[in-house]
C-alpha positions in Angstrom: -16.0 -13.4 -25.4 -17.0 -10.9 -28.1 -20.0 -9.7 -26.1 -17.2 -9.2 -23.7 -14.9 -7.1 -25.7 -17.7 -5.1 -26.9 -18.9 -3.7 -23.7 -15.7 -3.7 -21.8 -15.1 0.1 -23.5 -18.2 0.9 -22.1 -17.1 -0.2 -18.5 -14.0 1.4 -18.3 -15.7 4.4 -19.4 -19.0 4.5 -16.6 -15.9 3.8 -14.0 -14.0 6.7 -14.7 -16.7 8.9 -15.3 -17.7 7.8 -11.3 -14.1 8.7 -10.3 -14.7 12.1 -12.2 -17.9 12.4 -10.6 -16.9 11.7 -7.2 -13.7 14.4 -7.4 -16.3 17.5 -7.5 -19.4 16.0 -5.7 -20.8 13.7 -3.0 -21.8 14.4 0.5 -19.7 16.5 2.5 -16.2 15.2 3.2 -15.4 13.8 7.1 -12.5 15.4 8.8 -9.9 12.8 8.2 -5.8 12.9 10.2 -3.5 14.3 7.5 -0.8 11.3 8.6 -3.1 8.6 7.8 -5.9 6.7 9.4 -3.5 4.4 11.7 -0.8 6.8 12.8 0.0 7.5 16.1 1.7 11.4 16.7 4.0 12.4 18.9 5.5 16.0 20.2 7.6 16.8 23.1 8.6 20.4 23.7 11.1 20.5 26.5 11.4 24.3 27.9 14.0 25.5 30.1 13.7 27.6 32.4 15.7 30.4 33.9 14.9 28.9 37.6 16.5 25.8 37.2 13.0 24.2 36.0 12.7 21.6 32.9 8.9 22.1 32.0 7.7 19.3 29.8 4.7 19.5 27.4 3.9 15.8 25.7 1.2 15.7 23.0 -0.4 12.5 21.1 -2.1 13.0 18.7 -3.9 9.4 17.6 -6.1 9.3 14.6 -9.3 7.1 13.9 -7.9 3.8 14.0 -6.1 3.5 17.1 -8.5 5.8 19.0 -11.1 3.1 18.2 -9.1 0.6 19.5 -8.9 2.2 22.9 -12.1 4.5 23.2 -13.5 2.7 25.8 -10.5 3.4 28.3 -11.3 7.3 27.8 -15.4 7.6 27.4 -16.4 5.0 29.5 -19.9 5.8 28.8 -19.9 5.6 25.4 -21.8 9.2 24.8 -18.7 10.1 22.6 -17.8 12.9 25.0 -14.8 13.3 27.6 -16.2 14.3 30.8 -14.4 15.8 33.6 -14.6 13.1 35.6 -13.7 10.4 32.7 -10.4 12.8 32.0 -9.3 12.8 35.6 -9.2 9.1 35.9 -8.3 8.7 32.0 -4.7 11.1 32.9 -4.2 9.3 36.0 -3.0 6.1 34.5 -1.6 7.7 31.0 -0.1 10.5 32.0 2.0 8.2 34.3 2.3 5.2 31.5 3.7 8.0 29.1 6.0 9.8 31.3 7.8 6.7 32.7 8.9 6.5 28.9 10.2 9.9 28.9 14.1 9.7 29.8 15.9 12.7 30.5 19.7 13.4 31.5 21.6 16.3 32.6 25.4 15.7 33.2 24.4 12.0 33.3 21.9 12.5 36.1 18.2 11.4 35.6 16.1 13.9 35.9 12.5 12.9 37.3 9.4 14.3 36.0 6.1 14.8 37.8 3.3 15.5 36.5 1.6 18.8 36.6 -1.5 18.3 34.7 -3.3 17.7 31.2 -5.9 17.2 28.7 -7.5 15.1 26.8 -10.5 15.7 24.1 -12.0 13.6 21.4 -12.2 14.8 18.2 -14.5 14.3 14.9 -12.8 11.8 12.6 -13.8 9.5 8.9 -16.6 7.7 8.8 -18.8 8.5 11.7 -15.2 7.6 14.4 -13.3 10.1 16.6 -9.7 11.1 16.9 -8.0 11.8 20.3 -5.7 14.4 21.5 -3.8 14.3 24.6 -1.4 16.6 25.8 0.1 16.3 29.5 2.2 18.5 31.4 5.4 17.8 33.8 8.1 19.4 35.4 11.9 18.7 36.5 14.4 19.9 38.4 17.6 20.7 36.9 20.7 19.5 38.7 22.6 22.4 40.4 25.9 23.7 38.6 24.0 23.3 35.2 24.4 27.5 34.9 28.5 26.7 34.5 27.2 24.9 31.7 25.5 21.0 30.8 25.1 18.4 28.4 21.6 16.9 28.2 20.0 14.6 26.3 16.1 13.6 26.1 14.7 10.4 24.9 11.0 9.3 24.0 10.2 5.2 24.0 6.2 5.6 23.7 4.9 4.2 20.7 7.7 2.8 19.2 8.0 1.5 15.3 3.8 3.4 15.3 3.7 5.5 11.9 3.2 9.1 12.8 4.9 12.5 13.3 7.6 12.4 16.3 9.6 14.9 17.2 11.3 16.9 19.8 11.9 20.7 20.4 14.1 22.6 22.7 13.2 25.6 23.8 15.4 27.8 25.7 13.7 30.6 28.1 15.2 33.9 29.4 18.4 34.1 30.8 19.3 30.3 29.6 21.7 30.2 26.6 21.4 26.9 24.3 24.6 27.2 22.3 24.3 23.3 20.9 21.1 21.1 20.2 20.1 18.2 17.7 16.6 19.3 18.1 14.8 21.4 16.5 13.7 24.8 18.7 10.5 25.8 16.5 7.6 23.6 16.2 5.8 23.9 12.9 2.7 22.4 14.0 1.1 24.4 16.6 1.1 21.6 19.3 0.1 18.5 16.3 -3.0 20.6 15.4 -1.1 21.6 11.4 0.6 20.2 9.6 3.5 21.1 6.6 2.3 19.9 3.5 5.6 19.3 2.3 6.2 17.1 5.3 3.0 14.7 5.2 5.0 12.2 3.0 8.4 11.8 4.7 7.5 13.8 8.6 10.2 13.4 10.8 10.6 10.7 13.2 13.1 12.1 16.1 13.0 9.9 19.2 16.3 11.7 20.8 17.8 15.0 21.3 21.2 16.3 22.9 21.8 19.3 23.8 24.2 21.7 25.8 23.0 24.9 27.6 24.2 27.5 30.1 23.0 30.4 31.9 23.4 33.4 29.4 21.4 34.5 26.4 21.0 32.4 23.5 22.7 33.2 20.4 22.3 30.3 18.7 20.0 30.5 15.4 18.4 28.2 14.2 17.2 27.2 10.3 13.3 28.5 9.5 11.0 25.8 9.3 7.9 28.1 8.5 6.0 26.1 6.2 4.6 27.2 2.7 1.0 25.6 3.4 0.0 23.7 5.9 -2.9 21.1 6.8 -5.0 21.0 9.7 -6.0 18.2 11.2 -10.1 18.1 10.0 -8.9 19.1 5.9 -7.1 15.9 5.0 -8.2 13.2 2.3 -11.1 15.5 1.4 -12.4 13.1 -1.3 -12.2 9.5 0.4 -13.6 11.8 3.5 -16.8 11.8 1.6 -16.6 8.0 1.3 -16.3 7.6 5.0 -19.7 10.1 5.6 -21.5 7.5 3.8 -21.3 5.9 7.1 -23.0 8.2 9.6 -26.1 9.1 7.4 -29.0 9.5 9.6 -32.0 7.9 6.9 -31.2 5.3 4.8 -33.4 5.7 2.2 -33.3 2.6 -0.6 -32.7 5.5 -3.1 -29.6 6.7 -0.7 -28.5 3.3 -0.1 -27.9 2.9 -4.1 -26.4 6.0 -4.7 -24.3 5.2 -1.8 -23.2 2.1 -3.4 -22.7 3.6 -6.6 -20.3 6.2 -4.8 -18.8 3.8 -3.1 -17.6 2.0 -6.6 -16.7 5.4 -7.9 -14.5 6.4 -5.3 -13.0 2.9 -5.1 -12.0 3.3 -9.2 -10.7 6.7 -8.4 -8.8 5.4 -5.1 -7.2 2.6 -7.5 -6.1 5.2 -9.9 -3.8 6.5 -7.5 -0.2 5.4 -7.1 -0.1 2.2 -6.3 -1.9 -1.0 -6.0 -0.8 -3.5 -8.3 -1.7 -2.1 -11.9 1.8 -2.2 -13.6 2.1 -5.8 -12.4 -0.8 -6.7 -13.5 0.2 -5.2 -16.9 3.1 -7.2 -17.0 2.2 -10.4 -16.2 -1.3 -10.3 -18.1 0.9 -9.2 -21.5 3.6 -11.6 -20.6 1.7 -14.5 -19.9 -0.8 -13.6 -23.4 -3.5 -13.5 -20.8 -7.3 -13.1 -22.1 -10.5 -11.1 -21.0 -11.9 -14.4 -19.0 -8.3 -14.1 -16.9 -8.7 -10.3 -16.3 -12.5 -10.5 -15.5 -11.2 -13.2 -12.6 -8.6 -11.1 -11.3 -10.7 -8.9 -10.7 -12.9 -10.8 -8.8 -10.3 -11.9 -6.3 -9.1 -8.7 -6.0 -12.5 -7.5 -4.6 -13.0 -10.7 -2.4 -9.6 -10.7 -0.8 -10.0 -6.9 -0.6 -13.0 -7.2 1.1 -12.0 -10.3 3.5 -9.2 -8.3 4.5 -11.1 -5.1 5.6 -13.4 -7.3 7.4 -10.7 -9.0 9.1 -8.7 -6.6 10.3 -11.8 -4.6 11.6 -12.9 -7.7 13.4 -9.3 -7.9 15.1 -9.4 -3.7 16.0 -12.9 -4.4 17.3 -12.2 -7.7 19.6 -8.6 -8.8 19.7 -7.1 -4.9 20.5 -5.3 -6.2 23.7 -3.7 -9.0 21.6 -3.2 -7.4 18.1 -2.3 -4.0 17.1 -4.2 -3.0 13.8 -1.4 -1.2 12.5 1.2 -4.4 13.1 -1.1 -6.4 11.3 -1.7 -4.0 8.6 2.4 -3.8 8.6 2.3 -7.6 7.7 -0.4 -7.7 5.1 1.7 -5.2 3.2 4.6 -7.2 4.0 2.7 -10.1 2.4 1.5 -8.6 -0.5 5.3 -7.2 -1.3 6.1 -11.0 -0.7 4.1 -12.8 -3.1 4.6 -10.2 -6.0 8.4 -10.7 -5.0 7.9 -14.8 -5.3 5.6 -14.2 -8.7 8.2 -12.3 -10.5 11.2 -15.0 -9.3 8.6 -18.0 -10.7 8.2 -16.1 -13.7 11.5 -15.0 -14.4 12.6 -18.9 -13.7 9.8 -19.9 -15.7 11.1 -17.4 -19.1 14.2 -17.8 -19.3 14.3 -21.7 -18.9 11.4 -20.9 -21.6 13.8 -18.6 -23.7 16.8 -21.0 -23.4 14.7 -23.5 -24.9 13.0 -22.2 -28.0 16.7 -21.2 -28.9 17.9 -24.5 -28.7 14.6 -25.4 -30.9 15.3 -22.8 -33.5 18.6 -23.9 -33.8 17.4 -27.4 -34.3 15.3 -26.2 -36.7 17.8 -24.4 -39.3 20.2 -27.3 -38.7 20.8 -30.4 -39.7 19.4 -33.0 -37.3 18.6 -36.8 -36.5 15.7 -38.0 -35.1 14.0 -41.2 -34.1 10.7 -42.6 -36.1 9.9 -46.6 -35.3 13.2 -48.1 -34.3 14.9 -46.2 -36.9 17.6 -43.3 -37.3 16.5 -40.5 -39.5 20.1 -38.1 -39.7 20.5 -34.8 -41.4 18.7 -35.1 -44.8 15.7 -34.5 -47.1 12.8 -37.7 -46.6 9.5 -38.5 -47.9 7.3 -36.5 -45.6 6.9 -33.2 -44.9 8.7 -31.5 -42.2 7.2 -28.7 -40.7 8.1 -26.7 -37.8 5.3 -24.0 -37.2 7.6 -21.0 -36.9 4.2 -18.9 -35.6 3.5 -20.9 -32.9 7.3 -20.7 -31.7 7.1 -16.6 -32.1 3.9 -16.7 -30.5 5.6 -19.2 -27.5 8.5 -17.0 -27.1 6.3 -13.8 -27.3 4.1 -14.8 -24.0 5.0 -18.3 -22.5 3.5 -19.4 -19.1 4.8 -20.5 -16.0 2.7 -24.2 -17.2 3.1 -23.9 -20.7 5.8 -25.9 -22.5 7.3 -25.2 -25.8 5.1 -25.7 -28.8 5.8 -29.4 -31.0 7.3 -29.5 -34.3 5.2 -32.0 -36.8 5.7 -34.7 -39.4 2.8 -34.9 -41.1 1.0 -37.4 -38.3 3.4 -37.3 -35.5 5.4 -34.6 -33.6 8.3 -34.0 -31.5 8.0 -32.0 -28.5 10.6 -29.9 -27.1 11.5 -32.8 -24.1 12.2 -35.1 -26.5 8.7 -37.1 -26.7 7.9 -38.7 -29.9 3.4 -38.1 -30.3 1.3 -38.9 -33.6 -1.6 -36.6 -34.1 -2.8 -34.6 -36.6 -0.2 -31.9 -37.8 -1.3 -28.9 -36.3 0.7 -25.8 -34.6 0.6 -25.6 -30.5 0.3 -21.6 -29.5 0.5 -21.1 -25.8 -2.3 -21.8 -23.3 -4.1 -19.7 -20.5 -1.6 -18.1 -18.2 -1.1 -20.6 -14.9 -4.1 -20.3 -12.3 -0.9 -20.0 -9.4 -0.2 -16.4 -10.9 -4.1 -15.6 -11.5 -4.6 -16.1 -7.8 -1.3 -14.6 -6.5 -1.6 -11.7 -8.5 -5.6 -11.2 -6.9 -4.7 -11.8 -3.8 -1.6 -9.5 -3.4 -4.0 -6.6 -5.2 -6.4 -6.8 -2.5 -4.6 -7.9 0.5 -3.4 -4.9 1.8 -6.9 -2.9 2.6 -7.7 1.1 1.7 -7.2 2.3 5.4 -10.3 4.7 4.5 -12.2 1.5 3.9 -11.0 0.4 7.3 -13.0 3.0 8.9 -16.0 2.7 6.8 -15.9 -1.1 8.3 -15.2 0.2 12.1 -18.1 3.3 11.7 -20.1 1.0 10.9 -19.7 -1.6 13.4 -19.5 1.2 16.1 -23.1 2.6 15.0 -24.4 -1.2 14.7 -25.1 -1.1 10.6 -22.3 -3.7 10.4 -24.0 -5.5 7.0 -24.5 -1.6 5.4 -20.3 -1.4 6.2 -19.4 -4.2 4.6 -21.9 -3.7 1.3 -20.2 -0.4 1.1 -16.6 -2.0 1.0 -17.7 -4.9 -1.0 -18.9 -1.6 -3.3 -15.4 0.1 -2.8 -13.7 -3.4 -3.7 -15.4 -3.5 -6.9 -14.4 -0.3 -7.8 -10.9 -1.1 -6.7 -11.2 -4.0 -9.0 -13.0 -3.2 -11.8 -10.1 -0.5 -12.4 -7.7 -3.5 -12.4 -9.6 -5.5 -14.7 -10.4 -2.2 -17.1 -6.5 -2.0 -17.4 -6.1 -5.8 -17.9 -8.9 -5.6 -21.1 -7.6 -2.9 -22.6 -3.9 -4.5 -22.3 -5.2 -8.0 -23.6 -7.5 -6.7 -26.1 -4.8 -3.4 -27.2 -1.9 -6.3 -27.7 -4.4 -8.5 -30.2 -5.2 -5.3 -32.1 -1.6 -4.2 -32.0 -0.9 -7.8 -33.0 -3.0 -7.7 -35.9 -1.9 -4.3 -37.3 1.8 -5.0 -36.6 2.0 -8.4 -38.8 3.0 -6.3 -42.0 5.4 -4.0 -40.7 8.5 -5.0 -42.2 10.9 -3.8 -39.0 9.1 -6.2 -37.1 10.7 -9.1 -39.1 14.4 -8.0 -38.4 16.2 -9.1 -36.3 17.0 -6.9 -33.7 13.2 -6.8 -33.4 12.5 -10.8 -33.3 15.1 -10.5 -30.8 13.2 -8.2 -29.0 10.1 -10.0 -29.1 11.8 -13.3 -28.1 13.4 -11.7 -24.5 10.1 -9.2 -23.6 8.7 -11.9 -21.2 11.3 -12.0 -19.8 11.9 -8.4 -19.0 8.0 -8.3 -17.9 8.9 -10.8 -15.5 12.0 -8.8 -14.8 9.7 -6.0 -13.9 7.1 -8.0 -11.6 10.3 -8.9 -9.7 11.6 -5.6 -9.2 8.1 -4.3 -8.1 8.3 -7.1 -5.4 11.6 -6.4 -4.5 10.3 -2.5 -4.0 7.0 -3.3 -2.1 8.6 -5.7 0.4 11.2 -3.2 1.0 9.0 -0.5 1.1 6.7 -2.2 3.7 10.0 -3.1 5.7 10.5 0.6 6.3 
């Protein structure tokens, strides 16, 4: 273990110098969809017209993931082109599967939209896939007295519960005066081909719109939604875009193939850096639970192999079960999952310390009080006897400091036997009991809820791969990522375990730490670490909910 903690500095070191590395080179970055890998966006502009004509226009915009999943409907030939003749019969089934979706309602009268044309085109996405764009075109007729003035309302039922952009703009042409709408009249992104910066973490999701209109001129104003900076679609997740162009490299050279894979770890430390991920529960439990480097080095191994399985699964269930399961569903409940088992961790744990707690102050009140205990048949009551009596007060600070989920309180000893904190009676040599390895349950649990949920990024390096037929080179480049990904966690989780023994160490002669406020202190922090893991649980589980 010292061999351990002497080159663990040097590890943490070589992985963020990669992440550093990575920010400012690497091959050139992928156009990537600023809304994420799996999202699916949607954008209906309704325009009315001075003739008594409702002209629809209805984009999607789908990014890597679910364009994957249904390429084969669009480019039946697989050249990675749209034909003429592919588009044609491509917009003759969705143009009529999307429209029939579209509800509209003037005065409470349907109003029936045909189609009047459309497009679609296939785009250069992460990782060697395409995105898709398709925009189709239909018209209505209004229902006659709407000049005297209607109420409409417009409501879109494609895609529902799909992450994305989704909105609806009214427009009103000459001569036709909007004077009330719940819809916006500008649209900000140029048909879904930008998008606001500002709006990429919280874009709107607007699947209905009313609205009141007349002949006349429109005085209604509306708020500016011109955007300080905005994002096109082929500038997003410039750094991770390099990741994904590891993918599509034409030679693979053994020298490219290693510097690939040392990328690969680079970008996967720099990708755990982020927000996210697990690393303040990991902090918490490994200093609540007095975890050691053997415990960090294995967390991060099953954060790399469920990290990894889960990639491969999930591209293995976009690539052959699309018809049954929607990627982005089951990404939904892997993140639901993960929230899950950090939630049931922290409730163990909590259980676990303050049961822990309740006891050691029942013990230290045994100890600083008279008592009576049992030896051979007989009744020792409160007073001074022959042998020594010894509780080891380090071993209960060290207990209280970071007890485990398994761990019971340590014994107190009588020279040759003890009493533990249940009441047992054992002879042994006197010696104190400090706490054991944290319980393999939370090892595990922690891993697996690190890695479960996949990097979407590393999603498409899987699917590139796959699609181009280097399905092993794929999966060694996420096994790669994964250990980048991991090998942050496990940095973290040395420098906690080894920081808290030096801290440990230097703190044993500060006299504060002796008062009480502070043994107090020391006595209730695993409980508040536990406290924490809960309420990280608690804000993943609802965060996936959303």
């Amino acid at each position: 273990m010292s061999r351990l903690r002497t080159i663990a500095p040097a590890i943490v070191a070589t992985l963020i110098a990669f992440a550093l590395v990575t920010v400012i080179s690497g091959p050139k970055a992928a156009s990537a969809h600023p809304l994420g890998n799996f999202s699916i966006n949607r954008l209906l502009i309704a325009n009315l017209q001075e003739s008594g004509v409702l002209s629809v226009e209805y984009v999607v915009d789908s990014a890597e993931i679910p364009t994957f999943q249904r390429i084969s409907a669009v480019d039946t030939n697989g050249d990675r082109e749209v034909s003429d003749a592919e588009a044609i019969a491509f917009l003759a089934k969705e143009s009529t599967k999307l429209l029939n979706n579209l509800y509209v309602e003037v005065d409470g009268e349907g109003v029936a939209l045909a189609s009047a044309g459309g497009s679609v085109e296939l785009l250069e996405g992460q990782g060697g896939l395409l995105t898709m764009r398709i925009v189709v075109e239909a018209t209505g007729a209004l229902p006659e007295g709407w000049s005297d003035g209607a109420k409409a309302s417009i409501r879109d039922e494609n895609y529902e519960g799909q992450a994305g952009w989704r909105e609806i703009i009214v427009r009103p042409g000459a001569g036709i005066d909007l004077f009330k709408t719940s819809a916006q009249t500008e649209d900000v992104t140029s048909g879904l081909t930008v998008y606001p910066e500002d709006l990429l973490k919280s874009p709107p999701s607007v699947s209905q719109a009313t609205f009141e209109f007349k002949s006349g001129t429109t005085i209604l104003s509306s708020p500016s939604r011109r955007a300080r900076t905005s994002v096109a679609r082929d500038e997003a997740q410039r750094s991770l875009g390099r990741f994904a162009s590891l993918v599509d490299e034409r030679r693979l050279t053994p020298a490219f193939v290693a510097l690939a894979l040392l990328l690969a770890m680079g970008w996967g430390a720099m990708h755990a850096l982020g927000p996210g991920h697990g690393k303040t529960v990991v902090a918490a439990y490994l200093v609540g639970e007095r975890g050691n480097g053997r415990h960090a080095v294995y967390l991060g191994l099953i954060v790399t192999a469920t990290h990894t399985i889960s990639v491969f699964t999930l591209g293995l269930i976009a690539l052959f079960a699309a018809d049954i399961f929607d990627a982005d569903d089951v990404y939904y409940w892997l993140s639901l999952a993960s929230g899950v088992l950090v939630l049931v961790l922290g409730g163990m744990l909590l259980q676990s310390r303050v049961r822990a707690l309740l006891r050691g102050r029942r013990y230290v009140k045994h100890t600083l009080s008279g008592h009576e205990h049992a030896h051979d048949g007989h009744v020792h009551a409160a007073h001074e006897h022959g042998h020594s009596h010894s509780h080891d007060m380090e071993a209960r600070r060290a207990f209280l400091k970071g007890n485990s989920m398994l761990v019971a309180p340590p014994a107190h000893a009588h020279d040759g036997h003890s009493h533990n904190a249940d009441g047992g009676h054992d002879h042994h040599h006197g010696h104190s009991h400090v706490p054991t390895a944290p319980g393999w349950r939370g090892i595990v649990a922690l891993g697996v809820s690190g890695g479960l949920v996949p990097c979407p990024t590393a999603l498409v390096v899987m699917l590139g791969a796959i699609a181009i037929d280097r399905a092993v080179y794929g999966l060694v480049l996420v096994t790669a990522f994964s250990f980048g990904l991991a090998a942050v966690l496990t940095g973290i989780g040395l420098l906690l375990v080894y920081g808290r023994r030096f801290l440990d160490r230097r703190a044993a002669g500060l006299a504060f730490l002796k008062s009480g406020w502070a043994q107090r202190f020391i006595a209730v922090s695993p409980v508040l670490s536990a406290l924490a893991i809960l309420a990280l649980g608690v804000m993943l589980t609802g965060r996936a909910m959303l």
